[in-house]
KOLMARNU-18556 format. One record per residue: residue in one letter; x, y, z of N, C-alpha, C, O, CB in turn. Coordinates in nm, 3 decimals, padded with zeros to 5 digits, always signed. Glycine has a CB too. Layout:
! KOLMARNU-18556
{rec "A" {X Y Z} {X Y Z} {X Y Z} {X Y Z} {X Y Z}},
...
This chain:
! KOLMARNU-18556
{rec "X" {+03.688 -01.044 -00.581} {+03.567 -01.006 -00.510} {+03.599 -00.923 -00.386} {+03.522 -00.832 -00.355} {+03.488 -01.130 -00.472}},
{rec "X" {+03.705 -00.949 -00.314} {+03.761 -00.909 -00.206} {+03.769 -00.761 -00.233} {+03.702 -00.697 -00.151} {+03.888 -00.980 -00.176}},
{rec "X" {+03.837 -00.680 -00.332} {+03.882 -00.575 -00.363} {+03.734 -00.492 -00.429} {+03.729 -00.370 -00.435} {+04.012 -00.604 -00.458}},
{rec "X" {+03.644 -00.564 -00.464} {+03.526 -00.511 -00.520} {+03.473 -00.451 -00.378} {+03.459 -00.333 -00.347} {+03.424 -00.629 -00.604}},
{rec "X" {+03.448 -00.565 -00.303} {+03.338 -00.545 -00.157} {+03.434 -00.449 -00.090} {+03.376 -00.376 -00.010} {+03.297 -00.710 -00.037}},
{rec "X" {+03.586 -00.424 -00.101} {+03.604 -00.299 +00.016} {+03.599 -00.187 -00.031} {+03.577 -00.083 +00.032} {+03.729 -00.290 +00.092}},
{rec "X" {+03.629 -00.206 -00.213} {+03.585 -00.054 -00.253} {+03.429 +00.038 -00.206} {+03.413 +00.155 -00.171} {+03.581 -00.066 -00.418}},
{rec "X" {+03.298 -00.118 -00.230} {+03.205 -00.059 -00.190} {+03.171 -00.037 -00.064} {+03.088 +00.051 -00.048} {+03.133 -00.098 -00.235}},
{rec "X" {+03.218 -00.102 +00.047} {+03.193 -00.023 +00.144} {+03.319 +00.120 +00.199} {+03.318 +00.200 +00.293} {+03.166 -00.135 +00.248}},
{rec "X" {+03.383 +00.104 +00.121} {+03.456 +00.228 +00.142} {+03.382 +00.369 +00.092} {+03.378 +00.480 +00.146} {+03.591 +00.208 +00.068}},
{rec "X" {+03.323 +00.319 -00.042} {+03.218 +00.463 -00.090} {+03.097 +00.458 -00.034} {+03.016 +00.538 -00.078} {+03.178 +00.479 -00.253}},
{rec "X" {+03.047 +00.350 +00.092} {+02.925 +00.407 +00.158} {+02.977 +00.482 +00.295} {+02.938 +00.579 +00.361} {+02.812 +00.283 +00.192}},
{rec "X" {+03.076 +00.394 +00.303} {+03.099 +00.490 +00.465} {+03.144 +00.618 +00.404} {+03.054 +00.692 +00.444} {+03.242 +00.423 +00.598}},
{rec "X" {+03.243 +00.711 +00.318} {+03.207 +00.803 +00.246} {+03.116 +00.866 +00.274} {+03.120 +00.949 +00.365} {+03.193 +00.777 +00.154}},
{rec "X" {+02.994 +00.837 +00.191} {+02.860 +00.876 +00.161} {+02.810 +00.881 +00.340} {+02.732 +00.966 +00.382} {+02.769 +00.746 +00.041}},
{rec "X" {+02.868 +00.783 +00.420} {+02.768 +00.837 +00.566} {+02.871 +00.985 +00.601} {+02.836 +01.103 +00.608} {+02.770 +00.680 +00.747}},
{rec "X" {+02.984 +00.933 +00.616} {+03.098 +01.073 +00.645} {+03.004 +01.189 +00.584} {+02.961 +01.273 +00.664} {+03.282 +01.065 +00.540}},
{rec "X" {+02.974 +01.199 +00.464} {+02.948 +01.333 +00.428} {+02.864 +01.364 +00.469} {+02.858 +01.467 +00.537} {+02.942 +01.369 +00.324}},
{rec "X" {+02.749 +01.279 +00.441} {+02.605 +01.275 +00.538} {+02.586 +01.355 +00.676} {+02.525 +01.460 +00.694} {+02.582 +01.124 +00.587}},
{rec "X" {+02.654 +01.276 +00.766} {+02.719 +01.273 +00.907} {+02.781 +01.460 +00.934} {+02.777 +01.549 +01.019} {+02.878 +01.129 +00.900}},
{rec "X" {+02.835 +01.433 +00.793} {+02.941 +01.602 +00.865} {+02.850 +01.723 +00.840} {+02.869 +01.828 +00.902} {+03.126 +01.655 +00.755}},
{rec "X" {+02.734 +01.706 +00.733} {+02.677 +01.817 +00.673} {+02.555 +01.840 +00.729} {+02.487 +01.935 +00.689} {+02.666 +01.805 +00.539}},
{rec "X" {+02.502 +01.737 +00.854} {+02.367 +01.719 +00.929} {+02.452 +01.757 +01.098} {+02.386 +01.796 +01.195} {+02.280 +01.518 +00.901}},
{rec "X" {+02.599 +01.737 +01.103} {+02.636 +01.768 +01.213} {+02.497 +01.655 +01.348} {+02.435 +01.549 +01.333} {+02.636 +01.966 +01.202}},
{rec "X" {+02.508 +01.768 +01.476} {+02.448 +01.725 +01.563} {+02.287 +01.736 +01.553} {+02.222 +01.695 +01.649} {+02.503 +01.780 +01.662}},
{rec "X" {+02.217 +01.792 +01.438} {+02.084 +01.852 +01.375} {+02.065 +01.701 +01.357} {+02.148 +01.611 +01.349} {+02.080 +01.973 +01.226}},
{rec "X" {+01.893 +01.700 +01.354} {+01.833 +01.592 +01.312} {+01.749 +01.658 +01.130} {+01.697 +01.591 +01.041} {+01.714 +01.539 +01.462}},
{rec "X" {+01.767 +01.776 +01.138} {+01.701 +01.805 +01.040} {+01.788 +01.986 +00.968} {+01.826 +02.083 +01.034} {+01.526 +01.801 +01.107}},
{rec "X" {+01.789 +01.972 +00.867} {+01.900 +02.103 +00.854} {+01.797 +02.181 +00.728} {+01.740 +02.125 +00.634} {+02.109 +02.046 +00.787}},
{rec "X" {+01.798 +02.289 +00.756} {+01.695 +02.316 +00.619} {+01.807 +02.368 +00.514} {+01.870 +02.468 +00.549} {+01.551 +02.456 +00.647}},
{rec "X" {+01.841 +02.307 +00.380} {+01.898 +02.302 +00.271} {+01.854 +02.363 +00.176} {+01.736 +02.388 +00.200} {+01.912 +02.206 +00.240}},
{rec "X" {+01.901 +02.426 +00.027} {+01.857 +02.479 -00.109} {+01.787 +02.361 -00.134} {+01.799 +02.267 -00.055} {+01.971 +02.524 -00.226}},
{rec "X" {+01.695 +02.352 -00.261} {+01.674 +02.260 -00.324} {+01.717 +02.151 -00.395} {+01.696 +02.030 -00.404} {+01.640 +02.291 -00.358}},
{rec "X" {+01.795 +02.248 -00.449} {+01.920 +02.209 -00.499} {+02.032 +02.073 -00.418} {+02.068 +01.976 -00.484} {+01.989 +02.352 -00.498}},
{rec "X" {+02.067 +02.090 -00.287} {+02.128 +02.018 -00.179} {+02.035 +01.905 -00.167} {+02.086 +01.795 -00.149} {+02.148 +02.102 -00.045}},
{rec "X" {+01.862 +01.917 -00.176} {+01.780 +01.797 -00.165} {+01.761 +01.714 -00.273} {+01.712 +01.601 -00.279} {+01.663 +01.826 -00.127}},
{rec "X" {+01.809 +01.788 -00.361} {+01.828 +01.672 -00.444} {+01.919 +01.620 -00.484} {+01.906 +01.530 -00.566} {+01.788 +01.672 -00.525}},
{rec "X" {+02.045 +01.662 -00.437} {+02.202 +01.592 -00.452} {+02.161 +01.470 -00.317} {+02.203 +01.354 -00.318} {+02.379 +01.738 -00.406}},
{rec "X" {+02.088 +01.519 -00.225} {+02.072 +01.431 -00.117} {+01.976 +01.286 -00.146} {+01.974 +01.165 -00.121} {+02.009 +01.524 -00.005}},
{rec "X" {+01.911 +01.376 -00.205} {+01.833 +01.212 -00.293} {+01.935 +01.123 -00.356} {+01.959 +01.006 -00.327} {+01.718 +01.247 -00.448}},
{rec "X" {+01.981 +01.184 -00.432} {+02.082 +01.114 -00.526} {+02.192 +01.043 -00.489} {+02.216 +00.945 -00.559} {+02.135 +01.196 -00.603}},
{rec "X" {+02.278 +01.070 -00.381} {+02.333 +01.058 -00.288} {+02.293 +00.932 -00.221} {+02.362 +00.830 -00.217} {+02.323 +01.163 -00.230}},
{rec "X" {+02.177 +00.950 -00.169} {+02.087 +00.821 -00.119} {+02.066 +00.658 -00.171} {+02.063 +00.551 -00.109} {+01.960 +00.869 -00.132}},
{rec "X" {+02.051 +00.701 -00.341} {+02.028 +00.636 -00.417} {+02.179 +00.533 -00.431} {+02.195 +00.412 -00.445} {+01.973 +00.722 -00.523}},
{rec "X" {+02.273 +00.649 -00.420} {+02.421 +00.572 -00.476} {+02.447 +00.531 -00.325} {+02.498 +00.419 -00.320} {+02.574 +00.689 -00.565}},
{rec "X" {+02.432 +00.575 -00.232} {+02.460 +00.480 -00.111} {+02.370 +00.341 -00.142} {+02.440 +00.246 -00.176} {+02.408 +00.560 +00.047}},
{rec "X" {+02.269 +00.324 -00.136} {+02.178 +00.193 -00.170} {+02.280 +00.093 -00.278} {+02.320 -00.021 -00.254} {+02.009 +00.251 -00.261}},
{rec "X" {+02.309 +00.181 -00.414} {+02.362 +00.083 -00.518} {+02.515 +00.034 -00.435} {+02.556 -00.082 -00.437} {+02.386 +00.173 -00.695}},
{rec "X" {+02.587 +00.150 -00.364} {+02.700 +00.040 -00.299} {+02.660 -00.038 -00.188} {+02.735 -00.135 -00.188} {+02.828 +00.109 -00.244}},
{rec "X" {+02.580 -00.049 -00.092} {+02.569 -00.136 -00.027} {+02.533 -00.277 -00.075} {+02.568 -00.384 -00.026} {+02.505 -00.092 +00.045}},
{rec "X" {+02.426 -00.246 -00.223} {+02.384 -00.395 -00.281} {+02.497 -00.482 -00.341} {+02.492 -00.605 -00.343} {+02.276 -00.379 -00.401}},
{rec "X" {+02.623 -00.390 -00.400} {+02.768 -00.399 -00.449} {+02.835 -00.460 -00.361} {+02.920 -00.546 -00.384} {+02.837 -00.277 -00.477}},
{rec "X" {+02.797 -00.414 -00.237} {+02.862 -00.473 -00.126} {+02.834 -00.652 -00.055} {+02.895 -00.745 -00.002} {+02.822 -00.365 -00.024}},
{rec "X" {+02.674 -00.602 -00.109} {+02.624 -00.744 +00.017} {+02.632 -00.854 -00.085} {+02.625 -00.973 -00.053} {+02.426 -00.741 +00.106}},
{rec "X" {+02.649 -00.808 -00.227} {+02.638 -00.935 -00.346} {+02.778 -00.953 -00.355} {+02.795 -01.059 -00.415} {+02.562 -00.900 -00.514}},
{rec "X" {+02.908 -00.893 -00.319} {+03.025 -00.924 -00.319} {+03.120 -01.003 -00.225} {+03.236 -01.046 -00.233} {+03.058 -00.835 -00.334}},
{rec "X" {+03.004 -01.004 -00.116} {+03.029 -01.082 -00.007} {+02.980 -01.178 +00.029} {+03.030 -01.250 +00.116} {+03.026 -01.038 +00.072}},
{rec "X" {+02.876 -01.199 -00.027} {+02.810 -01.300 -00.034} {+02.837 -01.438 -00.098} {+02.787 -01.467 -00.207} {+02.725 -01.257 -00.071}},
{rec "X" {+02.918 -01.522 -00.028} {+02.951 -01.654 -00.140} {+02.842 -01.726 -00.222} {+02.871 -01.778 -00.330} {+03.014 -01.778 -00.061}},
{rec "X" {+02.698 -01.729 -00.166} {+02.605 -01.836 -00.218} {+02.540 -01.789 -00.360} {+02.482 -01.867 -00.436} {+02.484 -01.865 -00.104}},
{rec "X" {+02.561 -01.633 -00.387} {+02.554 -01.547 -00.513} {+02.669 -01.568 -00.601} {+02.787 -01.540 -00.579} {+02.547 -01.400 -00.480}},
{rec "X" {+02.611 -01.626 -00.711} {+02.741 -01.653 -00.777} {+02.727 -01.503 -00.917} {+02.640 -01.455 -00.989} {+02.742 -01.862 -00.850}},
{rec "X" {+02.833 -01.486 -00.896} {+02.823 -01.325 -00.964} {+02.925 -01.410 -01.095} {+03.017 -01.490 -01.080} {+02.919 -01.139 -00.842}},
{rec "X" {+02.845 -01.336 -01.266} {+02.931 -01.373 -01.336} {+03.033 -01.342 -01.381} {+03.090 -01.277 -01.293} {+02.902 -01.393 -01.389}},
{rec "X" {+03.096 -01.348 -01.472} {+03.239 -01.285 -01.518} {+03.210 -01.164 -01.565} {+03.275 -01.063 -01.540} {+03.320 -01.362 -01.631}},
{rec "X" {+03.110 -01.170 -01.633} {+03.016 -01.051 -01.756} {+02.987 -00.925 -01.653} {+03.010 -00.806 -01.674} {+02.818 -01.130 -01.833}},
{rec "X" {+02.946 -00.966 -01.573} {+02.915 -00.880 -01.428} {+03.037 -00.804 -01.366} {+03.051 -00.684 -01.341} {+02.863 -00.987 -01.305}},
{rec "X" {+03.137 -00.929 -01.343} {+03.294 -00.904 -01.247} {+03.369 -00.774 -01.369} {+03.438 -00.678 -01.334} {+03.433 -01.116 -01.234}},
{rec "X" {+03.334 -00.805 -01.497} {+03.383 -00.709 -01.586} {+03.323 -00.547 -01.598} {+03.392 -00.448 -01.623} {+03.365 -00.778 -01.710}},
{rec "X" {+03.199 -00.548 -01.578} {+03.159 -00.454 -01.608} {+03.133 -00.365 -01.458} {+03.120 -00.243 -01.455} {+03.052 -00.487 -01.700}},
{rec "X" {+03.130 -00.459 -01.330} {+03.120 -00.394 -01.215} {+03.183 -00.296 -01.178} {+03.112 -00.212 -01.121} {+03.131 -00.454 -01.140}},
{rec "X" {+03.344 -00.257 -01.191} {+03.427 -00.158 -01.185} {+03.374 -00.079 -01.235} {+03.307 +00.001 -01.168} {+03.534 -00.167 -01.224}},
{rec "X" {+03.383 -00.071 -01.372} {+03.311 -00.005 -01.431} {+03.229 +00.091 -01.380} {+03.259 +00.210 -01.380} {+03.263 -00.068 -01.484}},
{rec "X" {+03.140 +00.053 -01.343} {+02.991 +00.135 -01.281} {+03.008 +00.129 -01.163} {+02.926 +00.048 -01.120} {+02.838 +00.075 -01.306}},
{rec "X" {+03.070 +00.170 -01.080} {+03.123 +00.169 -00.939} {+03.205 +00.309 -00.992} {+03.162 +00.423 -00.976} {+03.223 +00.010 -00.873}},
{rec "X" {+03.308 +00.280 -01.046} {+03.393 +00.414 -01.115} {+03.302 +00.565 -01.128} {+03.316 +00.677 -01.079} {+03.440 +00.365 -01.293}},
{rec "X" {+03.209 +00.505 -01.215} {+03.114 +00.647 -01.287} {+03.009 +00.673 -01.160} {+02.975 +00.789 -01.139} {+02.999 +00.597 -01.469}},
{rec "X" {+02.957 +00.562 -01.070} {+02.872 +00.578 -00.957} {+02.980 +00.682 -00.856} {+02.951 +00.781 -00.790} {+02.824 +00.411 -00.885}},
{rec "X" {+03.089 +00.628 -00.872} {+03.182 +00.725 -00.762} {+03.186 +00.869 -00.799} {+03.182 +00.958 -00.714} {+03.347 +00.681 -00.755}},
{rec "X" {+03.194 +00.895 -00.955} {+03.196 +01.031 -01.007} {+03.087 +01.086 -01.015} {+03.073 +01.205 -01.042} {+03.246 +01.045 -01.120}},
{rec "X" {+02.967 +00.985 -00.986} {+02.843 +01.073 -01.011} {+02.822 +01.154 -00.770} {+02.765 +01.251 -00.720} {+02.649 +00.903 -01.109}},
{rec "X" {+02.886 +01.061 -00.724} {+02.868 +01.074 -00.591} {+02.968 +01.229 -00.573} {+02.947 +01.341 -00.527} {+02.923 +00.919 -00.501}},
{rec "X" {+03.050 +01.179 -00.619} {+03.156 +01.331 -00.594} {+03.110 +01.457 -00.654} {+03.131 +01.563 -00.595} {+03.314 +01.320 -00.666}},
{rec "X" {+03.039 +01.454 -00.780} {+02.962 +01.540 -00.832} {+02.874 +01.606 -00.746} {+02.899 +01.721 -00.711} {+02.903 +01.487 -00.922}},
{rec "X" {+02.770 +01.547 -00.706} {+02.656 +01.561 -00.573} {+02.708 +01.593 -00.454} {+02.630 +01.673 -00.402} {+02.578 +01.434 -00.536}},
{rec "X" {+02.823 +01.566 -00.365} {+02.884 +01.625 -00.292} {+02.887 +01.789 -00.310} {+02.837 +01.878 -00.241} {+02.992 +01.562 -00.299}},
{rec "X" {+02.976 +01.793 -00.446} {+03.004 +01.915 -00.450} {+02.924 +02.024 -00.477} {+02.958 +02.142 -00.463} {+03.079 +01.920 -00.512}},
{rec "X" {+02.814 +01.984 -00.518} {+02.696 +02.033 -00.581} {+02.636 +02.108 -00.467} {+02.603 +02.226 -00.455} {+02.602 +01.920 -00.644}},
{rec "X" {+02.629 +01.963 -00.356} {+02.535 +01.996 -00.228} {+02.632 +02.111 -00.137} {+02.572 +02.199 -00.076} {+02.497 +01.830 -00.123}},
{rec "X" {+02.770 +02.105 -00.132} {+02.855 +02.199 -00.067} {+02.835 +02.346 -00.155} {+02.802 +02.440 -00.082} {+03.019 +02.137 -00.066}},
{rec "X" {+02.851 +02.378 -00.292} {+02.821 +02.483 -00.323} {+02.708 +02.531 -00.296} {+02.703 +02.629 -00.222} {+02.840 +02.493 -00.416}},
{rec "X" {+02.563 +02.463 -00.359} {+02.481 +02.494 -00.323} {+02.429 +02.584 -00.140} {+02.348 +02.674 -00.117} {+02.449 +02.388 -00.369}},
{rec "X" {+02.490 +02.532 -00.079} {+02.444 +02.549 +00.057} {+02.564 +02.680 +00.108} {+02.548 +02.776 +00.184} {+02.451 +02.378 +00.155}},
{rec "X" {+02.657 +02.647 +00.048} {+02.733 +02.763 +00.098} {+02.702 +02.932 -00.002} {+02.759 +03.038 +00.022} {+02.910 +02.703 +00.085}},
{rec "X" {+02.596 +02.907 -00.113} {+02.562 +02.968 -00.171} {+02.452 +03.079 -00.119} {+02.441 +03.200 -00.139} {+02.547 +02.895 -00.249}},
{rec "X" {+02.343 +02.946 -00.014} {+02.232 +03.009 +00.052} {+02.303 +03.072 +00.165} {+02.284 +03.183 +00.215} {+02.113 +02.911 +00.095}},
{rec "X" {+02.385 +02.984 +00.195} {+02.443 +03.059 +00.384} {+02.493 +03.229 +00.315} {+02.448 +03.332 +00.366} {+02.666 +02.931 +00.494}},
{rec "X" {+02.571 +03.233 +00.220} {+02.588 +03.343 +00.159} {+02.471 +03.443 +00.157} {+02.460 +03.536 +00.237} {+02.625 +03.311 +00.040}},
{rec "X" {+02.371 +03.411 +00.042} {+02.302 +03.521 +00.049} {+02.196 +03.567 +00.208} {+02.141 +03.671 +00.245} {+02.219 +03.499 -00.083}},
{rec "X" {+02.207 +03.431 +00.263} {+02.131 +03.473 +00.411} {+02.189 +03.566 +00.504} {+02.134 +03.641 +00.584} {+02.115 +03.356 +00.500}},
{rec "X" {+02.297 +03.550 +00.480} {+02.418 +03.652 +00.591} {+02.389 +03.793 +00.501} {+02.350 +03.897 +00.553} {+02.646 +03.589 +00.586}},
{rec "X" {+02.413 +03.780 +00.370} {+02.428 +03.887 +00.286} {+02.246 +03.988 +00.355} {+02.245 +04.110 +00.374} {+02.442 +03.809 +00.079}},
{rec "X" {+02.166 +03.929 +00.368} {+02.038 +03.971 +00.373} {+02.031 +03.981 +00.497} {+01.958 +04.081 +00.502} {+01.940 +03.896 +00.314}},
{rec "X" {+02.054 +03.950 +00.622} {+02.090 +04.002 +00.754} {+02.183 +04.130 +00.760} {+02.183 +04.176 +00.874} {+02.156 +03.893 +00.827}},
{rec "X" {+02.259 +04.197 +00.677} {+02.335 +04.294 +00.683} {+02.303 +04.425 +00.616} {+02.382 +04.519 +00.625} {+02.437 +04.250 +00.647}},
């Protein structure tokens, strides 16, 4: 359980890092569409590791074996779907900063 709960909070603080670096000191950044919805998504998989988190730490939740088996599991593919959306949201945006500069010139 130990090794479950630090993986998941290791992929939310992640998920704030990227958050954090791509909003900078802005409270609000205007993004492609594209970026808002990696950001949704994003959102979503921060939520599923924190619940990963608070049910792994939690002694009075008794989590079953059936669960302990398949949890990696979907933590694994949740991580690949997060890195996906990262990259998505970094192309995307460096795509618009592109054509915006391109259209200032």
């Amino acid at each position: 359980m130990f090794v479950l709960a630090a993986l998941a909070l290791m992929r939310r603080q992640e998920l704030d890092g990227f958050i954090e670096g791509l909003f900078g000191q802005e409270d609000v950044v205007d993004l492609p569409e594209r970026a808002h919805r990696g950001l949704d998504i994003l959102g979503e998989l921060h939520a599923l590791f924190a619940a990963v988190l608070a049910i792994a730490i939690h002694e009075t939740k008794a989590a079953t074996d059936k669960s302990m088996e398949t949890t990696p599991r979907h933590m694994r593919e949740m991580t690949k779907n997060a890195e996906h959306e990262m990259h998505a949201i970094v192309l995307s945006s460096k795509r618009a900063r592109k054509q915006m500069l391109a259209a200032l010139l």
